[in-house]
Structures are given as structure tokens and as C-alpha cells.
N, C-alpha and C positions, 0 to 999 in steps of 0.2 A: 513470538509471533512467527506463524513461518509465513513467509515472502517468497511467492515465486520469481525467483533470478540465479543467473547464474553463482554458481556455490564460491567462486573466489571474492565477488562482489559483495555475496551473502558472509561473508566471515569479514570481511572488512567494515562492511557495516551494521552487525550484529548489535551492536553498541544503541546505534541512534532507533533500532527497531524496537528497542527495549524501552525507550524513552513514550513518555505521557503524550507528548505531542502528536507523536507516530500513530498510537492507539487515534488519537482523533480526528488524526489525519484518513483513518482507512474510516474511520464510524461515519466521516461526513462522506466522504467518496460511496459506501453502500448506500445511503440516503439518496446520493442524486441518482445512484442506479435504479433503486427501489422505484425513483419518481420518473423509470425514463427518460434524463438526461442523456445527452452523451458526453463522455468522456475522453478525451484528444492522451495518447493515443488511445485508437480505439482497439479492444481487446481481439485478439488473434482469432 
């Protein structure tokens, strides 16, 4: 999955990005976008 974050961050936790939880951690975070939520923080 690629994750925007700094690349020392990203090789450290490359691991947990790989993990099932992570996938559905970002599928429900698109969903509350999709439905105009906001999201704390909020995107740059």
C-alpha cells in the first residue's frame, strides 16, 4: 500500500501497512470521505 509519509517512518512501518487491519482502516477513512465527513487532521 503506498502511504504518504515520510520515507524513514515508511520503512519502519512497512510491516503494519501490509497488515488486513490497515487495508480497513484506510476503506473505512475513504467511506467517511466519500460521505463528507471530516477527518481531524485535516488534509493539507
Amino acid at each position: 500500500m503506498d502511504v504518504q509519509i515520510e520515507a524513514s517512518w515508511k520503512e519502519k512501518l512497512k510491516y503494519e501497512f501490509a497488515q488486513p487491519y490497515f487495508a480497513n482502516i484506510v476503506k473505512h477513512l475513504k467511506t467517511e470521505r466519500e460521505q463528507k465527513k471530516i477527518i481531524y487532521p485535516r488534509d493539507r
